[in-house]
C-alpha positions as CSV (number, residue, x, y, z in Angstrom):
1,X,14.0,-21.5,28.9
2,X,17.6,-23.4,28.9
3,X,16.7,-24.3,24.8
4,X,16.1,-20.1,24.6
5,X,19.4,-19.8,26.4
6,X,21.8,-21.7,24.8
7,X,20.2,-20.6,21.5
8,X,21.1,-16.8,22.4
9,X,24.9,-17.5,23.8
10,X,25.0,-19.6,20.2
11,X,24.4,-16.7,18.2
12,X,25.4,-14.2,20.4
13,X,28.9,-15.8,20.2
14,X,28.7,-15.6,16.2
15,X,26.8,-12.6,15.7
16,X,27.6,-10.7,19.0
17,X,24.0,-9.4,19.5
18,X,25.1,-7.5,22.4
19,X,25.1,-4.3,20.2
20,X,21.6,-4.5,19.4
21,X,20.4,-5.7,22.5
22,X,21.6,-2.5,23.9
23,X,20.3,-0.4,21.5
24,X,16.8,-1.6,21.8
25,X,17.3,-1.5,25.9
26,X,17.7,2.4,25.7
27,X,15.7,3.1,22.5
28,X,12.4,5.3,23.6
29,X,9.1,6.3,21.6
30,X,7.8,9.8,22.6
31,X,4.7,10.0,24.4
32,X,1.6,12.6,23.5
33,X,-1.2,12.9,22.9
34,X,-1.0,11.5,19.1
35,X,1.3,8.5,20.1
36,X,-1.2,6.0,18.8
37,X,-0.2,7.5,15.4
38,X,3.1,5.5,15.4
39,X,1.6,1.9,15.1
40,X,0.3,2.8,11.9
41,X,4.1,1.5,10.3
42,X,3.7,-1.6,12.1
43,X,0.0,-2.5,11.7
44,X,1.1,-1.9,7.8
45,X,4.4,-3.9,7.9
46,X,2.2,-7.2,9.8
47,X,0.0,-6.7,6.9
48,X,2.6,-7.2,4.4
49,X,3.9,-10.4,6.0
50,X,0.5,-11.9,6.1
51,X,0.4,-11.2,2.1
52,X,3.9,-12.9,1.9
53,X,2.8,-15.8,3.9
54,X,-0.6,-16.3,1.8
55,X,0.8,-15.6,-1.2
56,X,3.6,-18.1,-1.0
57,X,0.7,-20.9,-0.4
58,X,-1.2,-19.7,-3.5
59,X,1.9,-20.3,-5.2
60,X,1.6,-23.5,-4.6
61,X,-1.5,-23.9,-6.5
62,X,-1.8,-21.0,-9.2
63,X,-0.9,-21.2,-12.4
64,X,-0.3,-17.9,-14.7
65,X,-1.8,-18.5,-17.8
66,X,-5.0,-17.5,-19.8
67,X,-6.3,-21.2,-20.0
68,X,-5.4,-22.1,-16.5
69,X,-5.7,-19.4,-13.9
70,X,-9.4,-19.0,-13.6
71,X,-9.8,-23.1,-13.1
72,X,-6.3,-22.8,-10.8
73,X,-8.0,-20.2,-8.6
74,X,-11.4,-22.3,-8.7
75,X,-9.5,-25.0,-7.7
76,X,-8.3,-23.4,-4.5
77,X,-11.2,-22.2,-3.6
78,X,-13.4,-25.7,-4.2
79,X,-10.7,-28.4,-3.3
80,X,-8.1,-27.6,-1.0
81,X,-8.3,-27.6,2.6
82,X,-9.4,-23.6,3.7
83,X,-7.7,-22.7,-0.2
84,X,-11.3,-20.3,0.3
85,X,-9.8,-18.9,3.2
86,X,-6.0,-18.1,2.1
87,X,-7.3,-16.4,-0.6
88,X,-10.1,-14.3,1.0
89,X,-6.8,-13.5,3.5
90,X,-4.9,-12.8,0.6
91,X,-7.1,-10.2,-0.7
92,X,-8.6,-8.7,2.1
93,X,-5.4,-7.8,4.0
94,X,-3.8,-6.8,0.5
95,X,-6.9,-3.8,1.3
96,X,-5.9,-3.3,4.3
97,X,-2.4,-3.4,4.1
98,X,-2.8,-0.5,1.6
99,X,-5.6,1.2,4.0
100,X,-3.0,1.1,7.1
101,X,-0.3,2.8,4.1
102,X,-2.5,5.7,3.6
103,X,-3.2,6.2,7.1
104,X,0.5,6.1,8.0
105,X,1.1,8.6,4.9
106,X,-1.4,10.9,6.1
107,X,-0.2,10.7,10.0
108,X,3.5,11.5,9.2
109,X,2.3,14.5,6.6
110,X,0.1,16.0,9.3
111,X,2.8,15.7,12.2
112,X,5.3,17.1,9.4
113,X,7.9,13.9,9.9
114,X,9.2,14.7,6.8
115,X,11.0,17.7,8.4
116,X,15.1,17.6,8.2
117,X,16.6,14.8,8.6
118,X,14.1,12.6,7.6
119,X,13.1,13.4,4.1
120,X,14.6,10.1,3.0
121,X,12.6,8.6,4.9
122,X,9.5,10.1,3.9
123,X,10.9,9.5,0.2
124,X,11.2,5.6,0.5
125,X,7.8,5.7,2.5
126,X,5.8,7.6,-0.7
127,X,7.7,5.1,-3.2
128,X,6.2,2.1,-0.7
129,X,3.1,3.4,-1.0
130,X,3.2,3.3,-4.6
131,X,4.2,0.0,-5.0
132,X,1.6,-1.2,-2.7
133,X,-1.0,0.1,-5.3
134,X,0.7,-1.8,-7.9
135,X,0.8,-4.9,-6.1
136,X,-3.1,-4.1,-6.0
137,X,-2.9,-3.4,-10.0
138,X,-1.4,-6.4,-10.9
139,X,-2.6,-8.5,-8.9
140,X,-6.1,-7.6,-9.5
141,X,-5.9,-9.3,-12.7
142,X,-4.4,-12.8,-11.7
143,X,-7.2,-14.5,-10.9
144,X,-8.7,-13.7,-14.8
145,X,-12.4,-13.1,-14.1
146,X,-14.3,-11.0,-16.1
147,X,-14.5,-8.1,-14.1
148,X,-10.5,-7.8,-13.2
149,X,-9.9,-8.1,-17.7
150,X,-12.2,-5.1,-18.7
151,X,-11.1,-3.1,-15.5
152,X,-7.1,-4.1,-16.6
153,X,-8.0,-3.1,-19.9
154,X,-9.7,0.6,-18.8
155,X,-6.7,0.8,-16.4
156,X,-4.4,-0.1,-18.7
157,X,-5.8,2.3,-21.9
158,X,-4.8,5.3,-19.3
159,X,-0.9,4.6,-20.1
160,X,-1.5,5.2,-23.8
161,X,-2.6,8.7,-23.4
162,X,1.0,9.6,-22.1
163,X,2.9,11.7,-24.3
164,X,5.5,10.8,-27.1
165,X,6.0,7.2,-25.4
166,X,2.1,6.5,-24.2
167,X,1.9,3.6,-26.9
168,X,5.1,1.9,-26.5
169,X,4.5,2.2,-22.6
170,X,1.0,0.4,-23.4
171,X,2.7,-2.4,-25.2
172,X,5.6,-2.9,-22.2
173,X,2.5,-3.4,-19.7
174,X,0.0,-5.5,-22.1
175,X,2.7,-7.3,-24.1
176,X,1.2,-6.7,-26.9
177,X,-1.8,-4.2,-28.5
178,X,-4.9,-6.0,-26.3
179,X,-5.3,-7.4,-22.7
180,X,-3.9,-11.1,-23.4
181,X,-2.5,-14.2,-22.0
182,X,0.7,-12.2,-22.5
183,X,-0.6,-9.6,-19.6
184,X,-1.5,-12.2,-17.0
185,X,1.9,-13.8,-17.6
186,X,3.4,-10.2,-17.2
187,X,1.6,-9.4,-14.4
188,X,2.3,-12.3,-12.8
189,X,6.0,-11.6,-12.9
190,X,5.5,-8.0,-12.0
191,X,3.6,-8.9,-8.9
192,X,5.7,-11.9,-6.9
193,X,9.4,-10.8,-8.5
194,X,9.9,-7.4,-9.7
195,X,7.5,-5.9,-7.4
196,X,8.7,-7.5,-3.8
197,X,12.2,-7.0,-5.1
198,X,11.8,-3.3,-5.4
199,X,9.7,-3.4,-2.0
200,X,11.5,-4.9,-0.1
201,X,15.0,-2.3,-1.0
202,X,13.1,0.4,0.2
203,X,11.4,-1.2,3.0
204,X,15.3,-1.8,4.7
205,X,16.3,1.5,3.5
206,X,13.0,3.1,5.1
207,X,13.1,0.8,8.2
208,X,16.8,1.4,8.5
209,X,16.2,5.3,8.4
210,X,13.7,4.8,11.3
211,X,15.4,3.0,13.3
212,X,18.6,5.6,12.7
213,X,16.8,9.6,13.4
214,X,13.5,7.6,16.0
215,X,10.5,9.2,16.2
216,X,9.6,12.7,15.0
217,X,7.5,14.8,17.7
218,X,5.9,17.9,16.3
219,X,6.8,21.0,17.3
220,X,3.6,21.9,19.1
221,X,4.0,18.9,21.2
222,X,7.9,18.9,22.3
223,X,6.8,20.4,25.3
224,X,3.5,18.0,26.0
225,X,6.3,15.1,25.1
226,X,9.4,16.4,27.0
227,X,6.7,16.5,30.3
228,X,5.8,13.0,29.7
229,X,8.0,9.9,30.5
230,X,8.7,8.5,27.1
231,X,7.6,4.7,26.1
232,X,10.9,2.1,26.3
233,X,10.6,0.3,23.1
234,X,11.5,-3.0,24.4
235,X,9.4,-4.4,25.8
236,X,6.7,-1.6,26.3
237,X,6.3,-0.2,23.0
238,X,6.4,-3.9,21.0
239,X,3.9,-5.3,23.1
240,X,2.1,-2.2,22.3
241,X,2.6,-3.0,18.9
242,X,1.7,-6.1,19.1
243,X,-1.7,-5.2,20.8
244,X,-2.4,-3.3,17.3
245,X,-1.6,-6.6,15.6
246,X,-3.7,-8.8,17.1
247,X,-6.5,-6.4,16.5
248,X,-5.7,-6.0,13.1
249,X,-5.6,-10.0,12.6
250,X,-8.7,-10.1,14.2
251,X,-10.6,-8.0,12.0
252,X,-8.7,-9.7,8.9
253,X,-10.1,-12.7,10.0
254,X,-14.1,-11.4,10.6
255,X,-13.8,-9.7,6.8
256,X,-11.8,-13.3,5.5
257,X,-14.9,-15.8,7.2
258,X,-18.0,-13.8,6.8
259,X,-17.0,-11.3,3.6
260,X,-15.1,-14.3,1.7
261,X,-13.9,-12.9,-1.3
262,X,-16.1,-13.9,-4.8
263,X,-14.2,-15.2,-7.6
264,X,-16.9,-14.3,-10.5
265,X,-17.1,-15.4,-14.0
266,X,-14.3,-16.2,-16.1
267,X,-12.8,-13.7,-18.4
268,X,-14.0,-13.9,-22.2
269,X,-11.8,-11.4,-24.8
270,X,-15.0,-11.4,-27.1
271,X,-17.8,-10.5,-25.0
272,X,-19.1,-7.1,-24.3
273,X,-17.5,-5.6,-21.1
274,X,-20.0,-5.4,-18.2
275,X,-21.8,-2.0,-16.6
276,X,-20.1,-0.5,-14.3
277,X,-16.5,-1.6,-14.3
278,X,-14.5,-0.1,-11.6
279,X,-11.1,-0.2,-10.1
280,X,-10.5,-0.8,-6.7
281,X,-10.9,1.4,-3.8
282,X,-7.8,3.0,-3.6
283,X,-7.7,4.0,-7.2
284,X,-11.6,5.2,-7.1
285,X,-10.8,9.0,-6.3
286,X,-9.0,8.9,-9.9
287,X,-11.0,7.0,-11.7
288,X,-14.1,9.1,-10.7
289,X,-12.2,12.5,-11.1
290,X,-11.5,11.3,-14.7
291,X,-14.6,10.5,-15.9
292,X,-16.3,13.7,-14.7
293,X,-13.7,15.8,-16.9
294,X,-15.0,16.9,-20.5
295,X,-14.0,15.1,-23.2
296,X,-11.6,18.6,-24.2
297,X,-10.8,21.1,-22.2
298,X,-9.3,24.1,-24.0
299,X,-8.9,22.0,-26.8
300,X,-6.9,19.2,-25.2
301,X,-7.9,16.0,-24.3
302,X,-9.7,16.1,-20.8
303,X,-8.3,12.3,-19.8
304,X,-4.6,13.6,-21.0
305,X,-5.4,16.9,-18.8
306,X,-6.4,15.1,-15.7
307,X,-3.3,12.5,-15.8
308,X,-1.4,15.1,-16.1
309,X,-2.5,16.7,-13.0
310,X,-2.5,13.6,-10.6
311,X,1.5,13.2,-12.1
312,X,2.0,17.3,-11.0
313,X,0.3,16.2,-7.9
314,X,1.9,13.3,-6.9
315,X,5.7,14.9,-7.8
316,X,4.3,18.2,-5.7
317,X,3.1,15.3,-2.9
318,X,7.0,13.4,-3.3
319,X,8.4,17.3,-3.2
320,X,6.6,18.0,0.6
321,X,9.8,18.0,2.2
322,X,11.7,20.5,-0.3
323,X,8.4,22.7,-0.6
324,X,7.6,23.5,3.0
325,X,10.1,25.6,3.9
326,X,8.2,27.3,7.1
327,X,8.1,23.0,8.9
328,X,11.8,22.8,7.6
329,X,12.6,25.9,10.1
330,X,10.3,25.0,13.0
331,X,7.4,27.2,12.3
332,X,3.7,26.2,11.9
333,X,3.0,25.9,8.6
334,X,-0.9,26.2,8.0
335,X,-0.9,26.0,4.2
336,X,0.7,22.7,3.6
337,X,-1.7,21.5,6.7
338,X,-4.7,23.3,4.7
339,X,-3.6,20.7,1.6
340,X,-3.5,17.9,2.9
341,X,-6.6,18.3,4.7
342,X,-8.0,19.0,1.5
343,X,-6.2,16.0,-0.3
344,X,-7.6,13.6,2.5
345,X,-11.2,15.2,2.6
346,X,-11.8,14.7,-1.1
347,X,-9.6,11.1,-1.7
348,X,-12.0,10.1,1.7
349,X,-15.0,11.5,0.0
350,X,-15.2,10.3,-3.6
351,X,-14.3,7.0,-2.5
352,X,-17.1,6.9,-0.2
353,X,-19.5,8.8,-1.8
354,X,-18.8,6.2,-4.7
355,X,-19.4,3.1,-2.8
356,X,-22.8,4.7,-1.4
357,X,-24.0,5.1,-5.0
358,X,-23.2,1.7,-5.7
359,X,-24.9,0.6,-3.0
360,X,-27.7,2.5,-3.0
């Protein structure tokens, strides 16, 4: 305790903490019935440092090439001490860091935290979110098995159909016309620089935001809230928090020992791409929407058509805050709680009703 001590009055005199220590002393969380909604942030943020962690140590051993990877990755998992285990780690909290994402998304929409002041916040949240999937895009191919090239190569094809610049976008992501040695070295850089760069902006920005307007407590439960002592977030609400994190490594670790995550076959350019390629979970609701629309609808292309509605989509799902006007004033709004209802029901239901078929 005297080492913990001196090591606070050290910085304390440097840093004067004395600011912060009194913000977190009077800081509260609201308390209602739908409280347990807030660790969802937290339980996604501990997922992200786990990836940082793991993925530093497969740094150590990877390397991003066409020749290499596949053996670099088989070399981790064969020779080093529990290199089977970082990996499986790696990739299974990558899952459910995105899982924990969605959940979060979904929790704020339905409480309407989006609602003035906090649009910002619910901004830099969505733009998170995205990234997240395209750390799950890019990374997907690293480890240059067969499955991850033909699904990069469907995945990728999708960015050609975009209008006017759909080719030269397709060339920027492949580095060149086909799914190369050029790609993995791309994605590679994509996924440990330009990717945590751009993450970890918005994830002060976002955390900042939070920590500036607190918690949002619907309207329909001010009163349930205002009757209940709130939660002191220091200490009461962080051990809370980490309660939710100790859970959540446990289950990272039961999926990590007894799901270990499969490496497959090495990735050959020349052979014939195998039956039933799909992407991963959280990009299965698209994927299965597009290949049930016709090949031309009202004589335009039915892949170009559906693209073009998931980009109207997603801008309509940014624009939440700006579009409902009733939450914005106070009032129930039962339309925007109808859509996302809907949204969840079917992105929930094709993705499960997808793995049952595969299953099955």
């Amino acid at each position: 305790m005297r080492i913990l001590d001196s090591l606070y009055r050290f910085l304390d005199d440097r840093l004067d903490l004395s600011p912060l220590i009194e913000f977190a002393r009077h800081k509260e969380v609201p308390r209602h019935r739908f409280s347990w909604a807030y660790f969802f942030g937290g339980l996604t943020l501990f997922f992200l440092f786990v990836q940082i962690c793991t993925g530093i140590l497969l740094l150590l051993y990877y390397r991003p090439t066409a020749e290499a990877a596949f053996e670099s990755v088989q070399f981790i998992m064969t020779r080093v001490t529990f290199g089977w285990l970082i990996r499986s780690i790696h990739s299974w909290s990558a899952n459910l860091m995105i899982l924990s994402a969605f959940l979060h998304m979904f929790s704020v929409y339905f409480m309407k935290s989006y609602t003035k002041p906090r649009e910002m916040t619910w901004w830099s949240g969505f733009v998170m979110l995205v990234l997240a999937m395209g750390f799950g895009f890019s990374g997907y191919l690293l480890p240059w098995n067969k499955l991850a090239f033909f699904a990069t190569r469907v995945g990728t094809d999708m960015v050609s159909k975009v209008p006017f610049t759909g080719d030269w976008l397709l060339h920027v992501m492949r580095g060149g016309d086909d799914v190369t040695g050029a790609t993995l070295t791309r994605f590679f850089g994509i996924h440990v620089a330009v990717l945590p760069m751009l993450l970890t902006a918005f994830l002060i920005m976002h955390l900042a935001l939070v920590q500036r307007q607190g918690m949002h407590v619907p309207a329909s439960l001010k009163a349930e809230a205002d009757r209940r002592p709130a939660i002191r977030f220091f200490p009461n609400f962080v051990y809370r928090e980490l309660v939710v994190w100790l859970v959540g490594l446990a289950l990272l670790a039961v999926l990590a020992a007894f799901f270990p995550w499969k490496l497959g076959v090495k990735a050959d350019p020349f052979a014939s791409a195998p039956a039933g390629i799909q992407p991963e979970w959280y990009f299965l609701f698209m994927f299965e929407t597009l290949k049930k629309i016709p090949a031309m609808v009202f004589g335009i292309e039915g892949e170009l058509l559906g693209l073009g509605a998931f980009a109207l989509g997603g801008l309509f799902w940014f624009l939440i805050p700006v579009l409902d006007r009733k939450s914005q004033r106070g009032e129930r709004s039962r339309l925007f709680t109808v859509i996302g209802i809907v949204v969840l029901t079917y992105i929930a239901g094709t993705t499960i009703l997808t793995f049952l078929g595969v299953l099955s």
